[in-house]
C-alpha positions in Angstrom: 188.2 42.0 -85.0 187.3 43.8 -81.7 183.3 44.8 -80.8 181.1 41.9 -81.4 183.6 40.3 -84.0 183.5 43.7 -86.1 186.6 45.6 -87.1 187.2 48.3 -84.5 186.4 50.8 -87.6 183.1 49.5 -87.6 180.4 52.2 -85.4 177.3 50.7 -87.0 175.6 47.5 -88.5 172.9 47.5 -91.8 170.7 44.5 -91.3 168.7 42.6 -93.8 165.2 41.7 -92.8 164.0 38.1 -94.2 166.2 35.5 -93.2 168.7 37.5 -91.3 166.0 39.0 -88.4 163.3 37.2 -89.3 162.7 33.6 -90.4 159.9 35.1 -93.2 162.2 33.7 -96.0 160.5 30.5 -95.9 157.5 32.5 -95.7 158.6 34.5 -99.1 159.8 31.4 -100.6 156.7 29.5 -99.6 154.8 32.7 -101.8 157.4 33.1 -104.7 156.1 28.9 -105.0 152.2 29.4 -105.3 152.5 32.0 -107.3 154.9 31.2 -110.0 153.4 27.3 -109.7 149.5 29.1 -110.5 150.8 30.8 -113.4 153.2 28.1 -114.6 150.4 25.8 -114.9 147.7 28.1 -116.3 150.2 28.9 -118.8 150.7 25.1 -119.7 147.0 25.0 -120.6 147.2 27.7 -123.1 150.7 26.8 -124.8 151.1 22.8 -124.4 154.5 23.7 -122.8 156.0 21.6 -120.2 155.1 22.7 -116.4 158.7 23.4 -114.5 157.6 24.3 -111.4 159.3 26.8 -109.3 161.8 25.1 -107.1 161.6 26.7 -103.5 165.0 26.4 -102.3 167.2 26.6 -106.1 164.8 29.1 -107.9 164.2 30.8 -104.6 168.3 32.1 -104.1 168.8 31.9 -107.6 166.5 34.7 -108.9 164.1 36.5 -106.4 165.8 36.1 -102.5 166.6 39.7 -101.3 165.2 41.5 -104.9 162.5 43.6 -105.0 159.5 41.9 -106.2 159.2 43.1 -109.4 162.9 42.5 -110.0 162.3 38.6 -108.7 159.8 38.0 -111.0 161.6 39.7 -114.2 164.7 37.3 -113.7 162.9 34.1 -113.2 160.4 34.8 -116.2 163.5 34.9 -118.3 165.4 32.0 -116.7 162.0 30.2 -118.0 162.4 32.4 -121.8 159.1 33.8 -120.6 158.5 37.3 -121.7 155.4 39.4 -120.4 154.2 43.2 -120.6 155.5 45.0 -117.6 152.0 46.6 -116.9 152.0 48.9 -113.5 152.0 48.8 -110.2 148.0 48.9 -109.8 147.5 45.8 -112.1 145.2 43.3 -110.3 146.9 40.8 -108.2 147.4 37.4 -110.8 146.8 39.7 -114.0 149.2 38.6 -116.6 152.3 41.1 -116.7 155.1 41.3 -114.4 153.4 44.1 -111.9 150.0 41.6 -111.6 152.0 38.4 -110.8 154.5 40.6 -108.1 151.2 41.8 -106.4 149.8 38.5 -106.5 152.8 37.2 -104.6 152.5 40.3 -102.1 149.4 39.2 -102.0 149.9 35.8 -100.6 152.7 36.4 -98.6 150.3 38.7 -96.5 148.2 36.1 -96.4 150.8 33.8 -94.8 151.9 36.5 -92.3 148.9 37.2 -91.3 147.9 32.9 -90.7 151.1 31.9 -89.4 152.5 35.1 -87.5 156.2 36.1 -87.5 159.2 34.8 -85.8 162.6 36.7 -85.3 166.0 34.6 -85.1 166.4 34.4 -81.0 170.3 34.7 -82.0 169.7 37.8 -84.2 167.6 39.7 -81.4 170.7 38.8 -78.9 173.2 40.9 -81.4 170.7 43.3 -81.9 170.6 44.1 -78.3 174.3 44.0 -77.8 175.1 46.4 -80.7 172.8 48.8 -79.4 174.7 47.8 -75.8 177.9 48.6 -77.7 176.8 51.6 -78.8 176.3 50.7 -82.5 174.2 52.5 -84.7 171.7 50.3 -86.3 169.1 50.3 -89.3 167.4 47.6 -91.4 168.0 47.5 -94.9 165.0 45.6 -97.3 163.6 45.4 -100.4 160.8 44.3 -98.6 157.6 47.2 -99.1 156.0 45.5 -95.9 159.2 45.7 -93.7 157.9 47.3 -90.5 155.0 45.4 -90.5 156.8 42.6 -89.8 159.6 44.0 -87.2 156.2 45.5 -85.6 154.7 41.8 -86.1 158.2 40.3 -84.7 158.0 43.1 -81.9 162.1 44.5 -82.4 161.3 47.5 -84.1 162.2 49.5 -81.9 165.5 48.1 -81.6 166.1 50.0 -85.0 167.2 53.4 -85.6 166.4 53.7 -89.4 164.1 51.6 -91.7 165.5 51.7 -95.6 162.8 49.1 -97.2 161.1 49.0 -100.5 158.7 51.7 -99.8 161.6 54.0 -99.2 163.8 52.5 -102.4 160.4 53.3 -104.4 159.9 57.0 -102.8 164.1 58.0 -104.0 164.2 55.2 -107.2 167.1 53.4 -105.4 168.1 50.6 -107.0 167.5 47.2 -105.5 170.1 44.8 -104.4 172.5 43.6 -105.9 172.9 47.5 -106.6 174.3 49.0 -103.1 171.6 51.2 -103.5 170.0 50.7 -100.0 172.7 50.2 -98.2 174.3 53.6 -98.9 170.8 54.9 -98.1 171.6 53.3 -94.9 174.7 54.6 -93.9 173.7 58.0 -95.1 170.7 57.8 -92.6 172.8 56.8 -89.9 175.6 59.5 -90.6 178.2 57.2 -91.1 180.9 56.4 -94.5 180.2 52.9 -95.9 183.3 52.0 -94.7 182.0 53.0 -90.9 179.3 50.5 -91.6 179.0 46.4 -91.6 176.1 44.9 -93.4 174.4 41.2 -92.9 173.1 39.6 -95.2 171.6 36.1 -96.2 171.2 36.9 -99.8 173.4 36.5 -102.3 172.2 39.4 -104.2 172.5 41.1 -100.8 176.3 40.5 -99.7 177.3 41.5 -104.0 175.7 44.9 -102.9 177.8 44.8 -99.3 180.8 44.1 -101.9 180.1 46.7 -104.6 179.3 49.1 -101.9 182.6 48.5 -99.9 181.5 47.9 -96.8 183.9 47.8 -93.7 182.8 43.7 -93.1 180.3 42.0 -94.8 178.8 39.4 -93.1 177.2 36.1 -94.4 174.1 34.8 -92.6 174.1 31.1 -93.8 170.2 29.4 -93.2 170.3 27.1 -96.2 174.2 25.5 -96.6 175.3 28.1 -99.2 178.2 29.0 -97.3 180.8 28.9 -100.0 178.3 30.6 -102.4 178.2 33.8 -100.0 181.4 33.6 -99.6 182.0 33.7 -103.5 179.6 36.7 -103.9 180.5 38.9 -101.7 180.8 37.7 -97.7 183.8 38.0 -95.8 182.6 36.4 -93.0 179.7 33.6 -92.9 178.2 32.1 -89.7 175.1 30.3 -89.5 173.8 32.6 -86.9 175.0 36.0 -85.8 175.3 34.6 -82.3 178.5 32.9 -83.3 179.7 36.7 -83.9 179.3 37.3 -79.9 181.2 33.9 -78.8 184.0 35.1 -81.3 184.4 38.5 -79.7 
């Protein structure tokens, strides 16, 4: 390791958004709940089935954390054996097909930005700065479609040369994470090869596309005690916050 514990190959750093940046995961996971729990128990009403509601912290990083939405709400309908229409991105928030219940949950999560504002990780902001110190080039990688709004809502945008988020992975079809999709686009907006790049990521879906995409360092942001897990799927480094990364360099 040498700059900021990065491999002295590494010239520039591909950051997730929602739990890496930004402590909005809750906020998503908080969503992902209300709307999968409304629908869960409508259903019940119609079919007599049992009600399992969505569990925020298992359901959350097992199916939807760092996925598009629409991805996110395909693999947790058929953890459940629940198959519906996939409709189109204009359904009505709530209507029953996998495009209504995504908007519904973009839907709410607005809702909760918008009430409870958003807050950046205070050891996140410090690398940030540091990179960009160091001369790193830097870009945010998300599925999220409502990305700068909150970096503008967190005020670091403009610590960011490139924004790759879900409005961008729509606009060129890029396949979402765990696909490497995004993070190529990354590195290919920055002018750099993937191995040139490190990415950080919370998600496990997000360090299997730092591994597929052969990243030089991918680094594990553990929130939630999943260490091993990240480790498993991808992370060759984990810290709980990427702080630690400037007292280990």
């Amino acid at each position: 390791m040498d700059v900021l514990g990065l491999p002295a190959a590494v010239t520039a750093c591909l950051f997730d958004l929602d739990g890496v940046l930004t402590q909005t995961a809750k906020v998503h996971s908080e969503a992902w709940k209300q709307m999968f729990d409304g629908y869960l128990r409508q259903r019940a009403t119609r079919t007599d089935e049992a009600v399992v509601l969505f569990d925020p912290i298992r359901d959350y990083d097992r199916y939807v954390d760092g996925k598009p939405r629409y991805d996110g709400v395909r693999a947790f309908l058929a953890a459940r054996g629940i198959e519906l229409p996939e409709g189109s991105p204009d359904d009505p928030p709530g209507a029953e097909t996998v495009h209504g219940l995504g908007n519904l949950k973009n839907e709410i999560v607005l809702k909760l930005i918008r009430a409870q504002g958003v807050e950046s990780y205070e050891g996140s902001v410090r690398y940030v700065n540091a990179a960009r110190g160091a001369g790193l080039r830097r870009a945010v990688v998300s599925s999220s479609t409502n990305c700068r709004d909150v970096l503008i809502g967190a005020g670091i945008q403009d610590l960011f040369e490139e924004i790759i988020d879900g409005v961008v992975a729509e606009r060129d079809h890029l396949h979402g994470k765990p696909a490497p999709d995004t993070f190529l686009a990354g590195a290919r907006a920055l002018a750099v090869r993937p191995a040139q790049a490190a990415v950080f990521e919370d998600a496990l879906a997000g360090v299997e596309a730092g591994r597929a995409g052969r990243f030089g360092l991918v680094v594990g942001v553990d929130r939630v005690g999943q260490a091993e897990a990240l480790r498993t799927h991808g992370a060759d480094v984990v810290v709980s916050d990427l702080a630690d990364l400037l007292e280990a360099s």
